[in-house]
PDB file of N, H, CA, C and O in Angstrom:
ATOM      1  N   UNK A   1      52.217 -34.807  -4.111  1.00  0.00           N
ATOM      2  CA  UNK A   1      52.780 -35.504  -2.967  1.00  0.00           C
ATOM      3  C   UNK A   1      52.428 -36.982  -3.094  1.00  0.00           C
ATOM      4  O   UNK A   1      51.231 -37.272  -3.102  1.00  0.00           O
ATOM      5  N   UNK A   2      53.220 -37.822  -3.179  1.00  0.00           N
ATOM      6  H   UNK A   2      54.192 -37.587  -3.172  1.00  0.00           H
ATOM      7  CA  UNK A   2      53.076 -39.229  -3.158  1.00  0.00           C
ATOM      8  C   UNK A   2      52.240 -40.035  -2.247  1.00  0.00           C
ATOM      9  O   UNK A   2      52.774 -39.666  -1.201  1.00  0.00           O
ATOM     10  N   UNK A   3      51.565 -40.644  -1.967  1.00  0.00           N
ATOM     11  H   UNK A   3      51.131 -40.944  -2.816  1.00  0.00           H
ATOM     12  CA  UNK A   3      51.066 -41.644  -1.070  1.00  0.00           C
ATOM     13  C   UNK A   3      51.661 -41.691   0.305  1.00  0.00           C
ATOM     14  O   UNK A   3      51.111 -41.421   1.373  1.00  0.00           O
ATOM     15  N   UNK A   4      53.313 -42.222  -0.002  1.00  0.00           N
ATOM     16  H   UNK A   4      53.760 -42.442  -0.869  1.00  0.00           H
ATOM     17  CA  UNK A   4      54.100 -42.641   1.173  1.00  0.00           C
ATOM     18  C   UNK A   4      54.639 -41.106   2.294  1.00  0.00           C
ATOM     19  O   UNK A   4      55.122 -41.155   3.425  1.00  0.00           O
ATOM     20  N   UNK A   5      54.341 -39.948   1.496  1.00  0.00           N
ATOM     21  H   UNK A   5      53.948 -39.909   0.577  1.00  0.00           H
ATOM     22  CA  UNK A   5      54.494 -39.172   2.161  1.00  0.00           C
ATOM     23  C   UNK A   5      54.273 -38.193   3.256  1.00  0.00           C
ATOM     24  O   UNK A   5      54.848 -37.541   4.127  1.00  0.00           O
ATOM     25  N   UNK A   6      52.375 -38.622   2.383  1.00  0.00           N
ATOM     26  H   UNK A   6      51.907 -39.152   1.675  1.00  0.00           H
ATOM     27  CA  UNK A   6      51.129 -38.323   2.954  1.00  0.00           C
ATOM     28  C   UNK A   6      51.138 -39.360   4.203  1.00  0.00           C
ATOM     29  O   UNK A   6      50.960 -38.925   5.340  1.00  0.00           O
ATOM     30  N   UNK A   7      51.352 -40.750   3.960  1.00  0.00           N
ATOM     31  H   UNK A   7      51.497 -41.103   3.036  1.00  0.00           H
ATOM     32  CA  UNK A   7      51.004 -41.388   5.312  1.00  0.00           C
ATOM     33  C   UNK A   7      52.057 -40.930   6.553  1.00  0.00           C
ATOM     34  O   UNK A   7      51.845 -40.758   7.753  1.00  0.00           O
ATOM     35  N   UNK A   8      53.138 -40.822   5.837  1.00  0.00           N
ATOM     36  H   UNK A   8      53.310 -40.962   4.862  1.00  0.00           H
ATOM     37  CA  UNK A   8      54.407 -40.302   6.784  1.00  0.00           C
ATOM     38  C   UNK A   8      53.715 -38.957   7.623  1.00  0.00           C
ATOM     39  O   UNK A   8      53.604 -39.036   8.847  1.00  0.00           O
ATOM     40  N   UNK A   9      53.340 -37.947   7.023  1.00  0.00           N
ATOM     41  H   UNK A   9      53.429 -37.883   6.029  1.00  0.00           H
ATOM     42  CA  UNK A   9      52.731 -36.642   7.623  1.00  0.00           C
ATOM     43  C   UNK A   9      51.681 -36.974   8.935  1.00  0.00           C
ATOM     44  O   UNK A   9      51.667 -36.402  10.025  1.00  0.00           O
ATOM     45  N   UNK A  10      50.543 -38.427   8.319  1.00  0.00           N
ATOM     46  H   UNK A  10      50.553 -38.891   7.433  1.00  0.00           H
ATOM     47  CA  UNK A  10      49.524 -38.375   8.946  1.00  0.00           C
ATOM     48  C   UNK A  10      49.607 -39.465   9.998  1.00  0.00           C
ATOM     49  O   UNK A  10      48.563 -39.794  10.562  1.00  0.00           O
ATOM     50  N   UNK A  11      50.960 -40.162  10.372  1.00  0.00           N
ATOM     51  H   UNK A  11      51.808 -39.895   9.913  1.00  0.00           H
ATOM     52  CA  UNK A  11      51.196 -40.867  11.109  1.00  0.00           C
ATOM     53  C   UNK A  11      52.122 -39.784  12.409  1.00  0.00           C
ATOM     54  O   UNK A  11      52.252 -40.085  13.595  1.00  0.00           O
ATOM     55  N   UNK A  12      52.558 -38.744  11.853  1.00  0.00           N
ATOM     56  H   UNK A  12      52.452 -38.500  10.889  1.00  0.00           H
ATOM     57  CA  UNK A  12      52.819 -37.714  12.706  1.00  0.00           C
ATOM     58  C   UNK A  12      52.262 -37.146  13.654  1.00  0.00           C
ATOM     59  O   UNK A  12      52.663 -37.078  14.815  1.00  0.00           O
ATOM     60  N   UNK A  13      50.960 -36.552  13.035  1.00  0.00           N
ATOM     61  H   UNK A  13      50.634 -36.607  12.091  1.00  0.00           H
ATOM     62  CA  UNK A  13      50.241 -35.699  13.290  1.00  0.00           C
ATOM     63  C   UNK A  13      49.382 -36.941  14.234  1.00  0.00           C
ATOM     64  O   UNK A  13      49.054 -36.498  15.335  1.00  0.00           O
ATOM     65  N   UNK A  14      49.110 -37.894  14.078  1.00  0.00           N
ATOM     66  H   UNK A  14      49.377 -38.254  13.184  1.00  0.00           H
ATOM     67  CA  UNK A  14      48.251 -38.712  15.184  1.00  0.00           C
ATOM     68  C   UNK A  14      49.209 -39.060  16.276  1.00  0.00           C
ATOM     69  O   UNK A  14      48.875 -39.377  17.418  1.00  0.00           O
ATOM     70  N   UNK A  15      50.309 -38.981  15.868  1.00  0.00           N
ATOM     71  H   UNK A  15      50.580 -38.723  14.941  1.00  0.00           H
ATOM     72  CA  UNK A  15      51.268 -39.168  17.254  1.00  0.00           C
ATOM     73  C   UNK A  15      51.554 -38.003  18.069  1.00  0.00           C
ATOM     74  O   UNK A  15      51.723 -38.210  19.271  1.00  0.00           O
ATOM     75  N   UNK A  16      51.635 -36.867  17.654  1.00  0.00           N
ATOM     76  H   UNK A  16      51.498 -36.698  16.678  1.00  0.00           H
ATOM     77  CA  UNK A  16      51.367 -35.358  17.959  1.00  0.00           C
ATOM     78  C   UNK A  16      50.761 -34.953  18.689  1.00  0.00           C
ATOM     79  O   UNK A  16      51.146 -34.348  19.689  1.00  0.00           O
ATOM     80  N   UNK A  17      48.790 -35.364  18.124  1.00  0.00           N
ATOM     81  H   UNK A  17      48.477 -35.856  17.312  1.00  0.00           H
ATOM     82  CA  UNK A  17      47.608 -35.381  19.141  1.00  0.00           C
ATOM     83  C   UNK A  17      47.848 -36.411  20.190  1.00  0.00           C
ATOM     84  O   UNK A  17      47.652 -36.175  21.382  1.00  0.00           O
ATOM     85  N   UNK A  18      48.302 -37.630  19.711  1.00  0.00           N
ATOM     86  H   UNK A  18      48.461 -37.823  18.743  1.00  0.00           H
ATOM     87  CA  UNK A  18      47.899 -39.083  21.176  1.00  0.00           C
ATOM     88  C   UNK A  18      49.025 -38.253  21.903  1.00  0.00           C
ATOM     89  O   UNK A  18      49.079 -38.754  23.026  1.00  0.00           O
ATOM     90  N   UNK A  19      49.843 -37.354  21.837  1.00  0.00           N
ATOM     91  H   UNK A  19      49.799 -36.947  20.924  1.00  0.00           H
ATOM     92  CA  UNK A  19      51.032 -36.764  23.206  1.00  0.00           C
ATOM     93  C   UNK A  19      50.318 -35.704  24.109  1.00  0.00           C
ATOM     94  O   UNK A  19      50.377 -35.610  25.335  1.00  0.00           O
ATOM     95  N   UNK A  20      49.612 -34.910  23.196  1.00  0.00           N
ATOM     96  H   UNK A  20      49.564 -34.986  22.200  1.00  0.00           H
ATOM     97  CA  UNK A  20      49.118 -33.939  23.572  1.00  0.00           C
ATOM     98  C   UNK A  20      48.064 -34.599  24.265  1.00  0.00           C
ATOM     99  O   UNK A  20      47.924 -34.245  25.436  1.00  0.00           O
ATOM    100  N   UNK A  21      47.368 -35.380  23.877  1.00  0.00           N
ATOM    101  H   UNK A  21      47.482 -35.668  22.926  1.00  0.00           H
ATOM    102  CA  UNK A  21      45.744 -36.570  24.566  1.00  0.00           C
ATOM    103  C   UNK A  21      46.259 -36.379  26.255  1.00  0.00           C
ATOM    104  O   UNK A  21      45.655 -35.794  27.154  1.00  0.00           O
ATOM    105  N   UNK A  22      47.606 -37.105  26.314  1.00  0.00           N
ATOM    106  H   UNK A  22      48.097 -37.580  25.584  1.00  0.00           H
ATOM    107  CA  UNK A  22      48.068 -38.136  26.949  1.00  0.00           C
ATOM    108  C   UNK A  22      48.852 -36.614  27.966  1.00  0.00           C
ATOM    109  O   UNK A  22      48.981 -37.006  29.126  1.00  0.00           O
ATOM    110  N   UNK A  23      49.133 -35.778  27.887  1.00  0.00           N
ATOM    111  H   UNK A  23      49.027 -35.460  26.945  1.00  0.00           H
ATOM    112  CA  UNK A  23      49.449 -34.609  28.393  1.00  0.00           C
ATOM    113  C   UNK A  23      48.456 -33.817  29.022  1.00  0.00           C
ATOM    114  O   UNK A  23      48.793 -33.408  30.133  1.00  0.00           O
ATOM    115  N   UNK A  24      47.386 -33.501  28.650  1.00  0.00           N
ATOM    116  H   UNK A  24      47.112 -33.834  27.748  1.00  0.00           H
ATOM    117  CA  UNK A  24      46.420 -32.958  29.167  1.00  0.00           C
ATOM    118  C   UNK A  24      45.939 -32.730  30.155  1.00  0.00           C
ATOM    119  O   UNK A  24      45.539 -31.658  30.610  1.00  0.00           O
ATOM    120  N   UNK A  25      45.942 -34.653  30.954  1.00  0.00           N
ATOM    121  H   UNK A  25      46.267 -35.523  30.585  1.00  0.00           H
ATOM    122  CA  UNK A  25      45.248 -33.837  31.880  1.00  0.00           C
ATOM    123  C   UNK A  25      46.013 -33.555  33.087  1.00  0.00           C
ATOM    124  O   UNK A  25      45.554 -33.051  34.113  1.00  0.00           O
ATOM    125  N   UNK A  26      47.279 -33.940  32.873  1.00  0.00           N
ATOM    126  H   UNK A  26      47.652 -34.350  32.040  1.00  0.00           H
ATOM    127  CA  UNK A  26      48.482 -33.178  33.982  1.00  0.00           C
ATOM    128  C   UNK A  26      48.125 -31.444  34.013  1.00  0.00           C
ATOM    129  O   UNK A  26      48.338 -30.824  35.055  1.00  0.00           O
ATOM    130  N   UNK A  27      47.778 -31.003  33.249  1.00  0.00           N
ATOM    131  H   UNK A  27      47.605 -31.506  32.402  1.00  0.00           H
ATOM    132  CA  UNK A  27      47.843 -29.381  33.389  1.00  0.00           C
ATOM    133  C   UNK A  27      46.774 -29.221  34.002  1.00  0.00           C
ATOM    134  O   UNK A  27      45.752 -29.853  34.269  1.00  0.00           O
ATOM    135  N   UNK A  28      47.619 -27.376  34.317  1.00  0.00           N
ATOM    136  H   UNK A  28      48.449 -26.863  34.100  1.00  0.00           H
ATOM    137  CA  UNK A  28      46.313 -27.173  35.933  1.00  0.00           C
ATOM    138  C   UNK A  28      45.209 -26.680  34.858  1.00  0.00           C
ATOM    139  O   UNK A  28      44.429 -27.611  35.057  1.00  0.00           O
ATOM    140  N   UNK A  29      44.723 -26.093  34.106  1.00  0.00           N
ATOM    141  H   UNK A  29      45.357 -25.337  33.944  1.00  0.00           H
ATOM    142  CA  UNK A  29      43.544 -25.883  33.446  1.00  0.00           C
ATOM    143  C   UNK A  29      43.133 -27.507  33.073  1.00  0.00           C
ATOM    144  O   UNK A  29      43.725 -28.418  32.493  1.00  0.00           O
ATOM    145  N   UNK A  30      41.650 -27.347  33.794  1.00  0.00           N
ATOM    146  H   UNK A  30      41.170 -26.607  34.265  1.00  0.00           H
ATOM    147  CA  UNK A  30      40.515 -28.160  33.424  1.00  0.00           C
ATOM    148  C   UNK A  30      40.053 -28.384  32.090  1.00  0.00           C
ATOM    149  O   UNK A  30      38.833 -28.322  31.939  1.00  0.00           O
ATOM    150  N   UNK A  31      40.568 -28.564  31.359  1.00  0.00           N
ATOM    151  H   UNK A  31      41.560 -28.615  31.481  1.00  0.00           H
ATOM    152  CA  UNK A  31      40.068 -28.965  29.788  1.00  0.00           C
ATOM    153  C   UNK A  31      38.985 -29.637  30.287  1.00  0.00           C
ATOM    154  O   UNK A  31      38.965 -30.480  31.183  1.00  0.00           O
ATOM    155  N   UNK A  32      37.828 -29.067  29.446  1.00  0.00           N
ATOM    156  H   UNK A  32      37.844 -28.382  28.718  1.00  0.00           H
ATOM    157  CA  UNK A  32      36.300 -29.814  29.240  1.00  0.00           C
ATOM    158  C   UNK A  32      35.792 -29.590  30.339  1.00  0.00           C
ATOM    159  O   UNK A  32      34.838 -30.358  30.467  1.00  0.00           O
ATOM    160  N   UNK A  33      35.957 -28.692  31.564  1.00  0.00           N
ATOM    161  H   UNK A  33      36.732 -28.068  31.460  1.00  0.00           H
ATOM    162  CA  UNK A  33      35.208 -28.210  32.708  1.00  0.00           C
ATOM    163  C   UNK A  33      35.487 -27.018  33.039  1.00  0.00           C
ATOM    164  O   UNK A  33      35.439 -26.827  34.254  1.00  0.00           O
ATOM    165  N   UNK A  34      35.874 -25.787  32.155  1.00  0.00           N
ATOM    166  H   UNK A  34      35.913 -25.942  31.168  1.00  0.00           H
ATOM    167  CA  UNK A  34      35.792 -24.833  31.652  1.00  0.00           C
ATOM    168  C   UNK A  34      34.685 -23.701  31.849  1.00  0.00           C
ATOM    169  O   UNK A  34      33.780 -23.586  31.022  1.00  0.00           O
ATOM    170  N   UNK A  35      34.779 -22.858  32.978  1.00  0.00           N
ATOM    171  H   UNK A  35      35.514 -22.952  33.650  1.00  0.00           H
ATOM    172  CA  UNK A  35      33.400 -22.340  32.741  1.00  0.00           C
ATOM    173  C   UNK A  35      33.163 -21.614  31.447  1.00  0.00           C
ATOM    174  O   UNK A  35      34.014 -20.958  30.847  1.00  0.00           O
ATOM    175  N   UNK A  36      31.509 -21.863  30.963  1.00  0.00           N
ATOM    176  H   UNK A  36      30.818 -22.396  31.450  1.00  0.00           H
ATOM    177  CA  UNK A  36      31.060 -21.992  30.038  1.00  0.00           C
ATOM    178  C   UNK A  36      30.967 -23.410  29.022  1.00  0.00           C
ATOM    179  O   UNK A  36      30.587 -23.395  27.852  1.00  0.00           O
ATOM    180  N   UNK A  37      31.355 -24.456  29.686  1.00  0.00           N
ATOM    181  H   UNK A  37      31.664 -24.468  30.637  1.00  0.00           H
ATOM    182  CA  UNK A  37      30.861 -25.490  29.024  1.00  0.00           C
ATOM    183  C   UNK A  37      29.602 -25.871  29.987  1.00  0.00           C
ATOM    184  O   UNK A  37      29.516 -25.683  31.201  1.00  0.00           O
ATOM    185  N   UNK A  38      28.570 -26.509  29.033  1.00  0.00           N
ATOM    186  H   UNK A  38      28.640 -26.662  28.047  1.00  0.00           H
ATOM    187  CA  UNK A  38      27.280 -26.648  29.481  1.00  0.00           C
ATOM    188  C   UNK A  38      26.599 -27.886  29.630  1.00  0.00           C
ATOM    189  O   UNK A  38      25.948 -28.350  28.694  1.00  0.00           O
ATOM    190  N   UNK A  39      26.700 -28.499  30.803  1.00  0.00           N
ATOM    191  H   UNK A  39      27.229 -28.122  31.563  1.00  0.00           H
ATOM    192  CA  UNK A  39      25.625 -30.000  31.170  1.00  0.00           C
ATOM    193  C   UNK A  39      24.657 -29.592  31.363  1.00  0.00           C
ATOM    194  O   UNK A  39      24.401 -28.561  31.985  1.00  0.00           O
ATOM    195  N   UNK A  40      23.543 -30.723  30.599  1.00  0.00           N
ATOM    196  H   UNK A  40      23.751 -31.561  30.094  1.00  0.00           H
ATOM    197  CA  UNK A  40      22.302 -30.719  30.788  1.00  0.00           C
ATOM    198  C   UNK A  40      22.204 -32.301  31.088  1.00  0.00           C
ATOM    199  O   UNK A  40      22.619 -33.243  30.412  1.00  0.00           O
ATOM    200  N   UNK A  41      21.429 -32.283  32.484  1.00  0.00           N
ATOM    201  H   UNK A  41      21.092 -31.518  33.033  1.00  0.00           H
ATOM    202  CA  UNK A  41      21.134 -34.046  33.425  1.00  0.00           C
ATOM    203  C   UNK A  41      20.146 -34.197  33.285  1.00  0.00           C
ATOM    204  O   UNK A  41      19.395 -33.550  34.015  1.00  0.00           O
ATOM    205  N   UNK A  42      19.594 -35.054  32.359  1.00  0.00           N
ATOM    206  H   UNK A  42      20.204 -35.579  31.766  1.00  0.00           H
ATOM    207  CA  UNK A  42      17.713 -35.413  32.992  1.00  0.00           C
ATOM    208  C   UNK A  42      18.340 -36.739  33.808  1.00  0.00           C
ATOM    209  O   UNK A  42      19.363 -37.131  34.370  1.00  0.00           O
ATOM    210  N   UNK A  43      16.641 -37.237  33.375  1.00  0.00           N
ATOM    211  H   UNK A  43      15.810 -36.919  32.919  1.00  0.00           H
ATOM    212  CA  UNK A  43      16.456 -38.759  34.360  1.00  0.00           C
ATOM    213  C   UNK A  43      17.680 -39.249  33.866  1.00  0.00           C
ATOM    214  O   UNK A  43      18.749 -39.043  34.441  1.00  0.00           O
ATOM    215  N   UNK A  44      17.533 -40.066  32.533  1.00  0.00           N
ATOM    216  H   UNK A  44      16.664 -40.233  32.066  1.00  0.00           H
ATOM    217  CA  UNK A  44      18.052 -41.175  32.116  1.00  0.00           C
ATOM    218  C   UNK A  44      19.129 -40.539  31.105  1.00  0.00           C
ATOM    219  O   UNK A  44      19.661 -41.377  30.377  1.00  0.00           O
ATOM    220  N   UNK A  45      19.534 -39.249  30.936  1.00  0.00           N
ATOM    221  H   UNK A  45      19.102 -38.568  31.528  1.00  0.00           H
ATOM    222  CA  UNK A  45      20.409 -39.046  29.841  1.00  0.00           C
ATOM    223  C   UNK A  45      21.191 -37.602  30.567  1.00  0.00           C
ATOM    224  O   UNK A  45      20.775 -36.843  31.443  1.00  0.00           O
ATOM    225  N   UNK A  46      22.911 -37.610  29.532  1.00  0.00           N
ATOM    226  H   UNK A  46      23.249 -38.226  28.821  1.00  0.00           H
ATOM    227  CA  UNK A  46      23.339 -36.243  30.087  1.00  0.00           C
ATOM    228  C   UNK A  46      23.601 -35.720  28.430  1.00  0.00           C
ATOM    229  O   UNK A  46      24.018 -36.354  27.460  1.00  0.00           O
ATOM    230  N   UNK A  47      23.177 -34.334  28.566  1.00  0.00           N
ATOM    231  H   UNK A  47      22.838 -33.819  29.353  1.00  0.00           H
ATOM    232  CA  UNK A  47      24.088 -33.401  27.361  1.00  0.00           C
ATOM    233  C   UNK A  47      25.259 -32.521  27.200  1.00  0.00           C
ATOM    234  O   UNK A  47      25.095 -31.320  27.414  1.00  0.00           O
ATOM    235  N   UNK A  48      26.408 -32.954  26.855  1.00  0.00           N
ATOM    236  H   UNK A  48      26.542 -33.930  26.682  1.00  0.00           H
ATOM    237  CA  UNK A  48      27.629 -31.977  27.470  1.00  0.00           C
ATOM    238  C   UNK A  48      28.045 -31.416  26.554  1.00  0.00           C
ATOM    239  O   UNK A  48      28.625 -32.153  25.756  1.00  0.00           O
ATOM    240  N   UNK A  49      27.983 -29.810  26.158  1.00  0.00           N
ATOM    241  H   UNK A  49      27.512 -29.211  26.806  1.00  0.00           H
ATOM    242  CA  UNK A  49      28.519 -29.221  25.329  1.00  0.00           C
ATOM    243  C   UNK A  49      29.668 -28.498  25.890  1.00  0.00           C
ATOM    244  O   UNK A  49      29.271 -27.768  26.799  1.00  0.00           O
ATOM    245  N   UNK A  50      30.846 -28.418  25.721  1.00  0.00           N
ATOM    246  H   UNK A  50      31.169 -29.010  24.983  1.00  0.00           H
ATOM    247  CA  UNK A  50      31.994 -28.047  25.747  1.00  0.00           C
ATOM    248  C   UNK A  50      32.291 -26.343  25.449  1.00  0.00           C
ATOM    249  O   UNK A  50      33.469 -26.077  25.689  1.00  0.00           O
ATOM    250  N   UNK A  51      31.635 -25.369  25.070  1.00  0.00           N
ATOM    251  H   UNK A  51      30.679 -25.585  24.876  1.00  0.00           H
ATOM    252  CA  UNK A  51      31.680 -24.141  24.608  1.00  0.00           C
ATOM    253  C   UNK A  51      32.813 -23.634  24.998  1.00  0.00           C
ATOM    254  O   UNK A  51      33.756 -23.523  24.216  1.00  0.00           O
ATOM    255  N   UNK A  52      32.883 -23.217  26.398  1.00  0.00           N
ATOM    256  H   UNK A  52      32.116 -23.308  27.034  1.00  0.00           H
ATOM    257  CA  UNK A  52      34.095 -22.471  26.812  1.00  0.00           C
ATOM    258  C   UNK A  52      35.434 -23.385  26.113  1.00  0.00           C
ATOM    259  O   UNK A  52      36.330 -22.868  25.445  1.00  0.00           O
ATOM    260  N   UNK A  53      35.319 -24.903  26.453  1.00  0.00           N
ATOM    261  H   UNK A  53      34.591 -25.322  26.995  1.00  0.00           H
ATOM    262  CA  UNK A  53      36.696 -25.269  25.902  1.00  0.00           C
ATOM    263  C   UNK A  53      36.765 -25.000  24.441  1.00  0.00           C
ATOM    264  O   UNK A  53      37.818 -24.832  23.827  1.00  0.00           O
ATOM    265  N   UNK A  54      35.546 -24.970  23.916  1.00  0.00           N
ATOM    266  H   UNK A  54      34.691 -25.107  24.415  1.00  0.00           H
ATOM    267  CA  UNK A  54      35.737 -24.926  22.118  1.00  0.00           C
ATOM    268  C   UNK A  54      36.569 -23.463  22.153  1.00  0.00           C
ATOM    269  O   UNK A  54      37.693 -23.339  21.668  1.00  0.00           O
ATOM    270  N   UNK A  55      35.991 -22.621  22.662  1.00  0.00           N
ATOM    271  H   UNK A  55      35.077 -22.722  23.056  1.00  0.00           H
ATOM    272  CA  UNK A  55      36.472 -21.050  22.222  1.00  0.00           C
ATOM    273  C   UNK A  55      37.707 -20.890  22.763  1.00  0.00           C
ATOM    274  O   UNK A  55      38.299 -19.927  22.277  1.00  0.00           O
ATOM    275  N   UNK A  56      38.484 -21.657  23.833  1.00  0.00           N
ATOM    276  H   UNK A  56      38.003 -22.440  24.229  1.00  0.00           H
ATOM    277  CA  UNK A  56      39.238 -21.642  24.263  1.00  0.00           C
ATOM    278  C   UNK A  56      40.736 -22.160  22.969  1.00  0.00           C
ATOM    279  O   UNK A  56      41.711 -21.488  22.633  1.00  0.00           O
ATOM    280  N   UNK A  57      40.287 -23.713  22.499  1.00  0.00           N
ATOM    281  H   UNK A  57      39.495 -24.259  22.772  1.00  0.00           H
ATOM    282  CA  UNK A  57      40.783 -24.037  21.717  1.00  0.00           C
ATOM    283  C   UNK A  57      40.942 -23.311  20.438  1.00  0.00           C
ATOM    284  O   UNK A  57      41.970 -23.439  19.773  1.00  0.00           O
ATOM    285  N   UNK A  58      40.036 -22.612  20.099  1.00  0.00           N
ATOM    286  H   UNK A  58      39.201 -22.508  20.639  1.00  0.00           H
ATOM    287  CA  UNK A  58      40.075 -22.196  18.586  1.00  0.00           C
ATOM    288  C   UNK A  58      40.931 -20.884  18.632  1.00  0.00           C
ATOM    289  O   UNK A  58      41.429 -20.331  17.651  1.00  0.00           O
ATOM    290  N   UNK A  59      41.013 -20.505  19.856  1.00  0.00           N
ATOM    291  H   UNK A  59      40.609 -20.954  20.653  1.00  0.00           H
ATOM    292  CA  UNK A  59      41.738 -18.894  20.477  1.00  0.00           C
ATOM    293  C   UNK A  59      43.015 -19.433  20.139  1.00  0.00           C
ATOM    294  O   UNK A  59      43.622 -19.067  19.133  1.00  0.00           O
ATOM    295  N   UNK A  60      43.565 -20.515  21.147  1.00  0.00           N
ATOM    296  H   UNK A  60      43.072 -20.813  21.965  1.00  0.00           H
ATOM    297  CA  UNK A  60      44.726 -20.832  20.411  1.00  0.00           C
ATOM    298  C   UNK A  60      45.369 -21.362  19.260  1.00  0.00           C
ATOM    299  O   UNK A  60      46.313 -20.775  18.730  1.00  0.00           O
ATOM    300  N   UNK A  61      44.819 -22.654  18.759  1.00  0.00           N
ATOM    301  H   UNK A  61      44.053 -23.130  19.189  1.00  0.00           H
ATOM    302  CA  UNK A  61      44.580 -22.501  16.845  1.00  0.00           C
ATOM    303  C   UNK A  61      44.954 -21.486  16.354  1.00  0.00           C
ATOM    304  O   UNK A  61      45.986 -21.381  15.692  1.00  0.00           O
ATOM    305  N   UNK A  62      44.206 -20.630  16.596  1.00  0.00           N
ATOM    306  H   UNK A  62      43.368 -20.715  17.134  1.00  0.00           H
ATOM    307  CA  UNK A  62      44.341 -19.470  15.301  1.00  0.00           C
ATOM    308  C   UNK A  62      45.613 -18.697  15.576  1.00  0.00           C
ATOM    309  O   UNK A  62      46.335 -18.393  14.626  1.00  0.00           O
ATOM    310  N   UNK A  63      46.050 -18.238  17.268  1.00  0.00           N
ATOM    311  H   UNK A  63      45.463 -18.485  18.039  1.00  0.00           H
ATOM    312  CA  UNK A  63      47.210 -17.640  17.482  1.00  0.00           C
ATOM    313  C   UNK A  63      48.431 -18.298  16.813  1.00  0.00           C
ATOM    314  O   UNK A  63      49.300 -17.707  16.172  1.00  0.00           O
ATOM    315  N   UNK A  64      48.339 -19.883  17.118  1.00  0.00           N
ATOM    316  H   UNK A  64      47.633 -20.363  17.639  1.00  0.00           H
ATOM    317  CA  UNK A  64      49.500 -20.522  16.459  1.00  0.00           C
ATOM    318  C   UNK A  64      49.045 -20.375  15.378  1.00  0.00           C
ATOM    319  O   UNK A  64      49.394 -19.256  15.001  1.00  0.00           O
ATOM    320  N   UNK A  65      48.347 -20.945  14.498  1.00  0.00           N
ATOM    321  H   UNK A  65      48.063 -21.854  14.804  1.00  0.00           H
ATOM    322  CA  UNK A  65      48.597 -21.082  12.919  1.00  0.00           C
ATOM    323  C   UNK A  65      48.702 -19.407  12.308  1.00  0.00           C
ATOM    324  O   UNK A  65      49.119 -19.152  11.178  1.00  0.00           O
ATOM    325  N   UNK A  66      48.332 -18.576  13.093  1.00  0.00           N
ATOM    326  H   UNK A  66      47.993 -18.784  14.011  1.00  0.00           H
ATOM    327  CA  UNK A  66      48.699 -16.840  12.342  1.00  0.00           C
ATOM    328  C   UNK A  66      50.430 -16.813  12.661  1.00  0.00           C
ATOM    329  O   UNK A  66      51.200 -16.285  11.859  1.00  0.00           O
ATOM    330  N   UNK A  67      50.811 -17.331  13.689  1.00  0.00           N
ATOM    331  H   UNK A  67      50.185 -17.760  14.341  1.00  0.00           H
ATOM    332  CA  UNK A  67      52.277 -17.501  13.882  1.00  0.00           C
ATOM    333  C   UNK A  67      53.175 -17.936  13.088  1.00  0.00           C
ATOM    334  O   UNK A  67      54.297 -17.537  12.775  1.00  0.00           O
ATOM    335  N   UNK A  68      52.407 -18.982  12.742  1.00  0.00           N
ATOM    336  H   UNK A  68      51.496 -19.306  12.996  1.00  0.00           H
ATOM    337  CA  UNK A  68      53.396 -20.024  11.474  1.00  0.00           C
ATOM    338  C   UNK A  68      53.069 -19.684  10.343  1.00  0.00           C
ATOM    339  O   UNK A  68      53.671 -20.252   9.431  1.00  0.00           O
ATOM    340  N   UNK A  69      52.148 -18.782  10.017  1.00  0.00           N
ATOM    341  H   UNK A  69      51.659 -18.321  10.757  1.00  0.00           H
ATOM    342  CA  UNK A  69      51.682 -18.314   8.726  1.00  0.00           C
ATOM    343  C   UNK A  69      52.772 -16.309   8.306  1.00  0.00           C
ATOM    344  O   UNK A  69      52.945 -15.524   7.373  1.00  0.00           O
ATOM    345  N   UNK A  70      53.222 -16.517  10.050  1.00  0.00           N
ATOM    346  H   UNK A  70      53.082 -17.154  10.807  1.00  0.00           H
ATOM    347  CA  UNK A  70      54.023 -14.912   9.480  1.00  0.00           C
ATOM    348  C   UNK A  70      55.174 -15.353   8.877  1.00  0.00           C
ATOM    349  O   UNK A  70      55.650 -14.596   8.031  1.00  0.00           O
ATOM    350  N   UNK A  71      55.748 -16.399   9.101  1.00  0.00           N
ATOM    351  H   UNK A  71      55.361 -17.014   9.788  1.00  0.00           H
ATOM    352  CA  UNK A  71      57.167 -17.111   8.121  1.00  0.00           C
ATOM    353  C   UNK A  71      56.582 -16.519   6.987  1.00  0.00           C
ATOM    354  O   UNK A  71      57.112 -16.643   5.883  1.00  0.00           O
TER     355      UNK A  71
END
């Protein structure tokens, strides 16, 4: 695959995600406040792990890409 083709693909695919970015948070599911994602607050710092949204995301990932993989 040539250079110019590759950038063509990967100028896609970032326009793809910034729609989907930019879509998000209109929908009624809470992306990133998910029960099972996990804050931790001290004094001066927060820790936010995302879990439920990770497993959430990867659930669908895999449904689509097994989809496009039955072609």
């Amino acid at each position: 695959m040539g250079i110019g083709r590759f950038l063509i693909l990967l100028g896609a695919v970032l326009i793809l995600i910034g729609a989907i970015v930019s879509i998000l948070p209109r929908l009624p599911i809470p992306i990133g406040k998910l029960p099972g994602d996990l804050v931790f607050r001290g004094k001066n710092w927060v820790f936010y792990f995302p879990l439920g949204t990770s497993i959430l995301l990867s659930v669908l990932l895999t449904l689509i890409l097994w989809l496009l993989a039955r072609r």
